[in-house]
N, C-alpha and C positions, 0 to 999 in steps of 0.2 A: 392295212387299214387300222387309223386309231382306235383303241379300243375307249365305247363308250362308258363312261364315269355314272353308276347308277341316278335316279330321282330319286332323291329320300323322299316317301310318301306317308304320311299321317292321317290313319283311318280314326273319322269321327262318327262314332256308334258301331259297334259291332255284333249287332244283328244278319239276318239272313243274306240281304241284298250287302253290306261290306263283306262276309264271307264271300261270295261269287266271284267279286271279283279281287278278292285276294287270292282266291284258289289261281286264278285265269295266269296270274303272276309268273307263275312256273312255267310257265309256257313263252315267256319273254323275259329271257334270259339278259340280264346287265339293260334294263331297262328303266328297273324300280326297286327301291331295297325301303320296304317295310320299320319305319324309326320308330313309328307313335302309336299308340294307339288310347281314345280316348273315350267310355261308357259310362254308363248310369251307376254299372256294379263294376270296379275294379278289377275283382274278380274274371272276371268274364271279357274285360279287356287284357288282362295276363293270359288268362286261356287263349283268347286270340293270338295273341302272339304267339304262343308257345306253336300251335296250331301254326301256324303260317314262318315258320321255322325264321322267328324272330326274336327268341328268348332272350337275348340281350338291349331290346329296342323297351323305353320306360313306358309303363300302362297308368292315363288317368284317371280319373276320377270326374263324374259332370259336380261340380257347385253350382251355390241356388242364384248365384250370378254370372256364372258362367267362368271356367278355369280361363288360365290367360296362355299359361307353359304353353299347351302345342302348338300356340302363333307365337313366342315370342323370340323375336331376332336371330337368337342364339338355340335356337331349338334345330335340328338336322334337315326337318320337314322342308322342301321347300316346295311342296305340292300335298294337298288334303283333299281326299275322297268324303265325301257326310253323304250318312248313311243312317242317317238318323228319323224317326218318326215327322211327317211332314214339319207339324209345328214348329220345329225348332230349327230349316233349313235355311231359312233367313236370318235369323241371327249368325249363326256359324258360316253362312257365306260374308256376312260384315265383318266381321272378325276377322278371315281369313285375309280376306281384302286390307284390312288394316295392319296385318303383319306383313303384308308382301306377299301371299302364295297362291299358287296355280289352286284351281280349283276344278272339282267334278264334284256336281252335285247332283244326288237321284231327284226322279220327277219324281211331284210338282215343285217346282222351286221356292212355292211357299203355299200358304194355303190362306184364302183370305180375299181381303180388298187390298192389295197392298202392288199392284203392276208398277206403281209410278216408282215405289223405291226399290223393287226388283230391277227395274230397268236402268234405273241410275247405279247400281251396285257393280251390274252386268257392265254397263259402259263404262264405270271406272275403272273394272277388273283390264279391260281392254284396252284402257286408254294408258294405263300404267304399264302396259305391254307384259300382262299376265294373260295364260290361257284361261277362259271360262269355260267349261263343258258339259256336259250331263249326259244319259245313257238312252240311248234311243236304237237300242242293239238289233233292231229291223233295218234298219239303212248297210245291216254287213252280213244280213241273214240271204244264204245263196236262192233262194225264192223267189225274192220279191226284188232283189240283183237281176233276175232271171225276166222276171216279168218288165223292169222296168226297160230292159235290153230290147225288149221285146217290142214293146209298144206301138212304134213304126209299123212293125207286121202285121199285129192283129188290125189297127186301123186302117190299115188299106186290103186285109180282106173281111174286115166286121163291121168297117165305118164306126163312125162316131162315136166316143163313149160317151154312155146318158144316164150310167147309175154305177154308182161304187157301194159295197157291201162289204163290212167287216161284223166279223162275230167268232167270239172267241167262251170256251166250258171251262172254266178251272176248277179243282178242288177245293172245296168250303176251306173259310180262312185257318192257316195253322198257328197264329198267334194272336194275342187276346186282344191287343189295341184295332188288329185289323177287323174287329166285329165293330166299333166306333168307329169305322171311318167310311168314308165314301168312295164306291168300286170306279164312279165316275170320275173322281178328283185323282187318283191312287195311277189308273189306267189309259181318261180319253185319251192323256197327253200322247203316248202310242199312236192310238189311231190316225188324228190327224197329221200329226208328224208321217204317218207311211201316205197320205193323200198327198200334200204337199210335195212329198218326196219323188214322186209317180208322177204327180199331174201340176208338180207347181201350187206357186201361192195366186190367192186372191181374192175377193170380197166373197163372203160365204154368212149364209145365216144358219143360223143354226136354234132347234125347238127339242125340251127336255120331255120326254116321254115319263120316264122313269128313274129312282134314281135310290138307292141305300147302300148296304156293307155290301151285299150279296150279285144285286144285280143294276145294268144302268142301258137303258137305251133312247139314244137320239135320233135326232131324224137333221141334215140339212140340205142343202141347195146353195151350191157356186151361182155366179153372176154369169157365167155361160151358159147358166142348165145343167150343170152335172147334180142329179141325185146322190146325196148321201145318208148312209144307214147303219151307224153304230150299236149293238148288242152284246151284251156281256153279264155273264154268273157265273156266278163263285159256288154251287151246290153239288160237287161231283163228289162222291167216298171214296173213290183212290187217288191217287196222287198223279195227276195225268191234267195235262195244261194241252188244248186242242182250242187252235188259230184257222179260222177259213175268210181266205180273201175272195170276195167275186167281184169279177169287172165286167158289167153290163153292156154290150154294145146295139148299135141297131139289127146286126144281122149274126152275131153270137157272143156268146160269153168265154171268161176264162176266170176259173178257178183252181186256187190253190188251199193244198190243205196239207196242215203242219200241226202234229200230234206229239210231244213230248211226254216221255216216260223219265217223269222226276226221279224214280228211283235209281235209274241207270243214266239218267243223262243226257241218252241218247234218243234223235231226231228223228220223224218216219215222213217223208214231206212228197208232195208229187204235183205238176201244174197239169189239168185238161182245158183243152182247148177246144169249143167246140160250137159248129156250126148250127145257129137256128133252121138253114135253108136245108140241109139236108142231113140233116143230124150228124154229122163226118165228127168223130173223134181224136186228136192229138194228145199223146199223153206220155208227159216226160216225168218220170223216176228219179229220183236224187238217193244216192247212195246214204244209209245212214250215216248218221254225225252227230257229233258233239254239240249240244247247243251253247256250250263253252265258245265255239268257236265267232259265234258274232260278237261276244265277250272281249273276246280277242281282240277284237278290231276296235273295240271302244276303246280298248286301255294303249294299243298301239299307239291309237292316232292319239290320244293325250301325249303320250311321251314325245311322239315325233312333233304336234303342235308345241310344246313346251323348247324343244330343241331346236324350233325356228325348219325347222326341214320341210312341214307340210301345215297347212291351215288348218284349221279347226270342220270337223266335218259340219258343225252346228254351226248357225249361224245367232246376232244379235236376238234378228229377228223372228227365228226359228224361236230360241227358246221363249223369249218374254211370251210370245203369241199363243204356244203348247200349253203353259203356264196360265195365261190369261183367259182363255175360253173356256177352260174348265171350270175356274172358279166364277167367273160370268155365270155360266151354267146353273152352277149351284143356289147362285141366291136370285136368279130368275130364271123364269121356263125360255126366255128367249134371249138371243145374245148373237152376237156377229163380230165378223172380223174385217176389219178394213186396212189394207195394204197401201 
């Protein structure tokens, strides 16, 4: 077998979320070799590199019109990771786009009114036969793989699903921008992307409860009748990120619950199954794990998307939509999504 010729990948911001999935790196050996790296403090884009065993790959600097080097022609990058505070993700995906390069950008893809040039950026990226992608690391978490596998059975012995529920406790924010921002804008995009992912897309309303740094919960309703019911805070004092899915049916539920220990890394997840009519219990255990390893799977499939081997796990219309309802959301209590 030929041996594969790395991605040169250029991380723009090097903050929390560009760490993760540089660490993830090592774990996909001749995939992606680390050239750039590009932050606000130089500093701290040297340390990155240094840190992600790239001491030789050049650290920039942000200017107040934006540097040009990590796009330009002649730079190694031909794929950029941003990883940057929302505000500044649409610029740096035009940019990228205007040099030629593959792109993964963290949600939300921008923050704003602004879907019409998000969506032309995305279709150009595509249409130049660049990958787009962003990180939606639920669609490779073994869970809700588990549940969606599943679906067929629970519906022919629970009937009908008629209500989805997510809700998820994190530790109060550990960086200072994240006290200005919105848990809703920062997060929905998650949510719905795992509905969609489960049950498909389709005309959905959607009504803003609540909504700051800390905490955000929505209420909506599909065009078939599925109930939907987003919750989420940021208020826990240790470092422990805990996720619970419930899927509501007419004659039981199934619930999964996935608890991360930030400090180690490691995963505690389990799905019950369980019957309204006679309360009967089903309960499957998942051996601990790395929550690196959905990580995994976002950065795989970029490189294999990128190499022509396998599609993009995200679609056009996945992202512009993730992106779009959220910030709907934000500047009104009511919003929808039409397919």
């Amino acid at each position: 077998m030929k041996k594969k010729t790395p991605i040169g990948l250029g991380f723009i911001g090097c903050g929390g979320h560009s760490g993760r999935h540089a660490d993830v790196l090592s774990r996909l050996p001749g995939e992606f070799e680390i050239v750039a790296a590009l932050d606000s403090d130089v500093v701290r884009a040297d340390d990155f590199l240094n840190a992600h065993n790239a001491p030789n790959a050049p650290p920039f600097v942000f200017l107040e019109n934006y540097p040009t080097s990590p796009f330009s022609q002649g730079n190694r990058a031909e794929a950029v990771l941003i990883g940057t505070p929302h505000k500044y993700h649409l610029d740096y995906c035009r940019m990228a786009l205007e040099a030629g390069k593959h792109i993964l950008c963290e949600k939300p893809l921008w923050e704003g009114d602004h879907a019409e040039e998000g969506n032309r950026i995305i279709a150009e990226t595509l249409d130049r036969g660049l990958v787009f992608s962003s990180c939606h690391p639920r669609r490779f978490e073994k869970e809700y793989l588990f549940v969606k596998k599943h679906l067929p059975r629970y519906t022919k012995r629970f009937g009908k699903a008629v209500e989805v529920r997510f809700q998820f406790f994190y530790h109060k924010p550990s960086t200072g921008w994240k006290t200005d921002d919105s848990l809703l804008l920062d997060h929905m995009n998650h949510e719905i992307d795992l509905v969609h992912f489960l049950f498909g897309r389709s005309n959905e309303k959607f009504w803003r409860v609540s909504q700051g740094f800390d905490e955000y919960r929505v209420a909506g309703r599909t065009e078939n009748g599925l109930g939907i019911w987003f919750t989420g805070y940021r208020r826990l004092e240790s470092r422990t990120f805990r996720n619970e899915l419930e899927i509501v049916f007419e004659r039981g539920r199934v619930r999964v619950e996935v608890v991360l220990d930030s400090s180690s890394g490691q995963v505690a997840s389990r799905v019950i199954e369980q019957s309204f009519e006679d309360d009967s219990e089903i309960v499957t255990r998942f051996a601990p794990h790395s929550y690196d390893d959905s990580l995994v799977g976002v950065m795989k499939n970029f490189a294999a998307a990128i190499r022509g081997e396998e599609p993009c796990y995200l679609s056009l219309q996945d992202m512009v939509t993730n992106t779009t309802i959220c910030n709907a959301l934000l500047a009104d209590e009511y919003a929808e999504i039409v397919v």
